[in-house]
N, C-alpha and C positions, 0 to 999 in steps of 0.2 A: 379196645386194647391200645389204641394211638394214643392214650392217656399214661402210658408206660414209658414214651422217648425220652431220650435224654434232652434235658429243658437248659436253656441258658441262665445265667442270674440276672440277666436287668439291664438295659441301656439305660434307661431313664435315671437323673437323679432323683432322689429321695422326694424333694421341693417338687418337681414337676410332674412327679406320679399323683402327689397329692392334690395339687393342685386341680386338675385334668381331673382326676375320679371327681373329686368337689365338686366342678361345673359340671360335669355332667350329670352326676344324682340329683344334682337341683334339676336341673334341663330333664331329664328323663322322669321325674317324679313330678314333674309341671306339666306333664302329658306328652313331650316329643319323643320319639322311635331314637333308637341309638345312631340311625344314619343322620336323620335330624338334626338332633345334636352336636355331632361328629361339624354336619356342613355349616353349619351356625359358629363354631369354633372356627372355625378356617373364614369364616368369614370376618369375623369382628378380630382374631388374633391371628392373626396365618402365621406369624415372624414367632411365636413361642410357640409352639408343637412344630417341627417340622415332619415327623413322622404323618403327624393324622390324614394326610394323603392318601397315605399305602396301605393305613387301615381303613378307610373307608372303602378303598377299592375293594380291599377283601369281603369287608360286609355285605359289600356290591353285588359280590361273585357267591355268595353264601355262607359264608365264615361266618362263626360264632364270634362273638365278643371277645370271650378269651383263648382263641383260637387266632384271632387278627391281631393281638397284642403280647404271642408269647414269647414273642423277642425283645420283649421294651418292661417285664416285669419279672419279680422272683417268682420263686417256685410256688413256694407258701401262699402265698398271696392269689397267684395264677388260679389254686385247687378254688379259694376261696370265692371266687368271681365263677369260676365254672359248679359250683355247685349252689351258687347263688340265681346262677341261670337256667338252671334244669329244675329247682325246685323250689323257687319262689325265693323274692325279696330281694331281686336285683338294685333296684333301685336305694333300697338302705344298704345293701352292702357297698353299692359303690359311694354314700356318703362316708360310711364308716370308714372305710379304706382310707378316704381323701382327709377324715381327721387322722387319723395312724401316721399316715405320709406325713401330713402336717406338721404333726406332733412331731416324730421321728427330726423332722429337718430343723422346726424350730431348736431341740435341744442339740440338735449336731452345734447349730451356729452359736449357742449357748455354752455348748463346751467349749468347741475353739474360742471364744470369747473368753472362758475362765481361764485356758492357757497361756494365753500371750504372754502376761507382766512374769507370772512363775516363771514360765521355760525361757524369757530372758535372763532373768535375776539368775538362775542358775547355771545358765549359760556364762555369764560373766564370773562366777564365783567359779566356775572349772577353768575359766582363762586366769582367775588368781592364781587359782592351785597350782597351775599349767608354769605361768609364772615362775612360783615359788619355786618349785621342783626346777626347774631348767635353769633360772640365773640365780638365787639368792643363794640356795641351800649348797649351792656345790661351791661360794665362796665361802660359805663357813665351812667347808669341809676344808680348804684352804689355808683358813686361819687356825685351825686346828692342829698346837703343837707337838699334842702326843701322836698326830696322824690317825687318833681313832674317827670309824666316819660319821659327819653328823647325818646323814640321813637315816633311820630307824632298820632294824635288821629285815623286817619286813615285808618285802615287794608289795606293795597293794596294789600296784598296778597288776602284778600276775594272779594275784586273786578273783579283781575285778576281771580280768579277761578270762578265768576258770568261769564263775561264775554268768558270764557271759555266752558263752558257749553252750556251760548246761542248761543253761534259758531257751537258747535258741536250739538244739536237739532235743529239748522237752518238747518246743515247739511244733517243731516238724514229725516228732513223732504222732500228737496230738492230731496233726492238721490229716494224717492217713488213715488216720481212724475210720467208722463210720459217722455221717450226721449226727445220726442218736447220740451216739458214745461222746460225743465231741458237746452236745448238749444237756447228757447227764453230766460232764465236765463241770459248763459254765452253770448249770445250776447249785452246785456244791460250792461257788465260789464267794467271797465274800461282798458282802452289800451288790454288787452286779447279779448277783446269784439269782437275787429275791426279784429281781427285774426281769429277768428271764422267766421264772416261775410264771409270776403275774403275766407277762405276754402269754406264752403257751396256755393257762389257765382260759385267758382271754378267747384264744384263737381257738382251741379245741372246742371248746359250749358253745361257742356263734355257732361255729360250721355245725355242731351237731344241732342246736336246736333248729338250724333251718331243716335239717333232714331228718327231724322226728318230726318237728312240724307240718314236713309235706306228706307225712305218711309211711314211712318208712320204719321196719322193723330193723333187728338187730343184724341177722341174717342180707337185708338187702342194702346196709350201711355198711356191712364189712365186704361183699361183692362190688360192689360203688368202688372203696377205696381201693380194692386189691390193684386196680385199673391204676391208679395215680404211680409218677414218679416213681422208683427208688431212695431219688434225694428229697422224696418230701417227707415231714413227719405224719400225715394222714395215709401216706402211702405204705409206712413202715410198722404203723399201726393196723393198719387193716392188716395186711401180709401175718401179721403177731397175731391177733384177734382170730383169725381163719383159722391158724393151725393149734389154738386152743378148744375153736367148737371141734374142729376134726376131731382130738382126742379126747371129747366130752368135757373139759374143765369150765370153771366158770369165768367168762370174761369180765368180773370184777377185779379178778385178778391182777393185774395189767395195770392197773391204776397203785396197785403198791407197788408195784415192780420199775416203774418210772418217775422221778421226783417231778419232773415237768407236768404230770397229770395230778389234776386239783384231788383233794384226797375226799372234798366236798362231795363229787360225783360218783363217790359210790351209797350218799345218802340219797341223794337228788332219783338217781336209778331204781332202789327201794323201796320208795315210801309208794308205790303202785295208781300213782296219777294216771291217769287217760292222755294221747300223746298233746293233745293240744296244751294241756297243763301242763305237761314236764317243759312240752317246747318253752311255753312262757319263762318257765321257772328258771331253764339252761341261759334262755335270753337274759333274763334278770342278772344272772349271777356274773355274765358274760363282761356285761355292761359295767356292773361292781368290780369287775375282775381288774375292766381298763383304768377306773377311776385309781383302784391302788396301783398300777403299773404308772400312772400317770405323778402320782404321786410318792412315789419310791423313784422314777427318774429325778425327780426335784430332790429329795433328800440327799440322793447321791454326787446332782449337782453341786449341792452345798460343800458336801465335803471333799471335793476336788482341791479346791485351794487351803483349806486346812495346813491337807497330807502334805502337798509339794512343799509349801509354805517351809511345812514341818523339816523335808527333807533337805529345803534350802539351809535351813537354821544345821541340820547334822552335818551338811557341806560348808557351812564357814568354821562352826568348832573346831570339822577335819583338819580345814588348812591351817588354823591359827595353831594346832599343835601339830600338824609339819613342819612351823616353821622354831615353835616354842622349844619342841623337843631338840633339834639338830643345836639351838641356841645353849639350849642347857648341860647337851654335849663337850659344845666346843667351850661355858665358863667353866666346867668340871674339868678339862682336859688343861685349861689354864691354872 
């Protein structure tokens, strides 16, 4: 039940989680023990991990792996390493992780890399606007001899600040939600939507084919999870899972009832393979899962600068008939 506290979300950045799992599933899969490993890193790198210290003492002392690291990693992630350790294929899980991390950071520095030139360029087209609005527009209101005013009846500014607001109490109402709710959310969302899918799809088949793989039935996979977190999605799913076998229903169910569950898995579950075959099979689809997760990140990257692009281009029209309109005011009033 110590599987049940409340878990932090992660010291580490993104780049150094990845990092770190990488060496170590080569180092741990090359034959050395995690403390090994662990002392091997501190010796060739000591100045990047500053942590690996305080985890090796724990290992020292009898800590698990992910028990010495639950302060330095997500949640998600955390179950994945801890049920990679109790039942097989620790050492692929901690490579896979360390491409995840990998991935994850390279496309972080790939986004902000796509923002820069946009979020200037529009940054400067709001200092025109800004401009316009404060010196030009209010001399033509000046010159304006019937006194009618040239700026539009309009406030856009008080729009944009309605608008504003209800963004940001959409927000926080979102953010109290629970996990799930907050992820059946972003998976209904557009292009990010299908990114999120693809992960979950990814993350759920790994974790389970390790645990059909090690021999576990349906019964001792939703006992396993009921232990995990609140804030994790294996934890929320088991807790669900349990109190459908309580009331006899079928736990295929569960797989319509949440858009982040591949809808694949309820064929994969049916077709009455032997566990070592579904495991394979969960592995397979798992693997396939990341390839389009990895590949719907890239699409999405692409259209980043499109949109903004797009948006810079709706942000000069705006101004140029800010300033056309008050103009065509003040010849009409002449």
């Amino acid at each position: 039940m110590k599987w049940r506290r409340s878990l932090p979300t992660g010291k580490w950045k993104t780049s150094d989680q990845g990092r770190l799992f990488k060496l170590l599933g080569d180092l741990y899969r090359s034959g050395f023990s995690l403390q090994q490993a662990l002392t091997f890193l501190l010796t060739i790198n000591a100045s990047r991990f500053n942590d690996l210290p305080e985890i090796l003492a724990k290992l020292k002392r009898g800590y698990s792996f992910s028990d010495a690291v639950v302060d330095y990693v997500e949640v998600d992630l955390l179950y994945q390493l801890r049920i990679a350790e109790e039942h097989g294929q620790f050492g692929k899980c901690l490579e896979r992780l360390g491409q995840l991390m990998a991935m994850r950071a390279e496309q972080s520095r790939k986004f902000k890399q796509l923002l820069r030139y946009p979020v200037f360029l529009l940054g400067l087209v709001l200092l025109i606007a800004l401009g316009l609005q404060r010196l030009v527009i209010p001399r033509l209101n000046e010159w304006s001899e019937r006194g009618h005013p040239a700026q539009p009846s309009i406030h856009w500014w008080l729009i944009g600040l309605f608008l504003f607001l209800l963004s940001g109490f959409a927000i926080i109402i979102l953010m109290k939600q629970s996990h799930v709710v907050r992820l059946q959310f972003y998976c209904q969302l557009p292009i990010i939507g299908k990114i999120w899918r693809y992960y979950y799809a990814y993350y759920l088949t790994q974790n389970l084919s390790m645990l059909v793989g090690s021999g576990l039935g349906i019964h001792d996979i939703v006992k396993l999870t009921c232990q995990f977190s609140d804030t994790s999605v294996l934890g929320y799913l088991g807790r669900e899972l349990a109190r459908m076998l309580d009331t006899g229903q079928s736990p295929l169910i569960i797989v319509d009832r949440y858009s982040f569950i591949p809808k694949e898995l309820t064929v994969l579950l049916t077709q009455g393979n032997s566990a070592p075959d579904l495991a394979r099979e969960l592995g397979a689809f798992s693997k396939l899962q990341y390839q389009y997760m990895v590949q719907a990140v890239e699409q999405g990257l692409g259209l980043i600068q499109p949109i903004l692009f797009g948006i810079i281009g709706l942000a000069i029209v705006g101004t140029y008939l800010s300033l056309l309109l008050p103009m065509y005011h003040t010849i009409g009033g002449v």
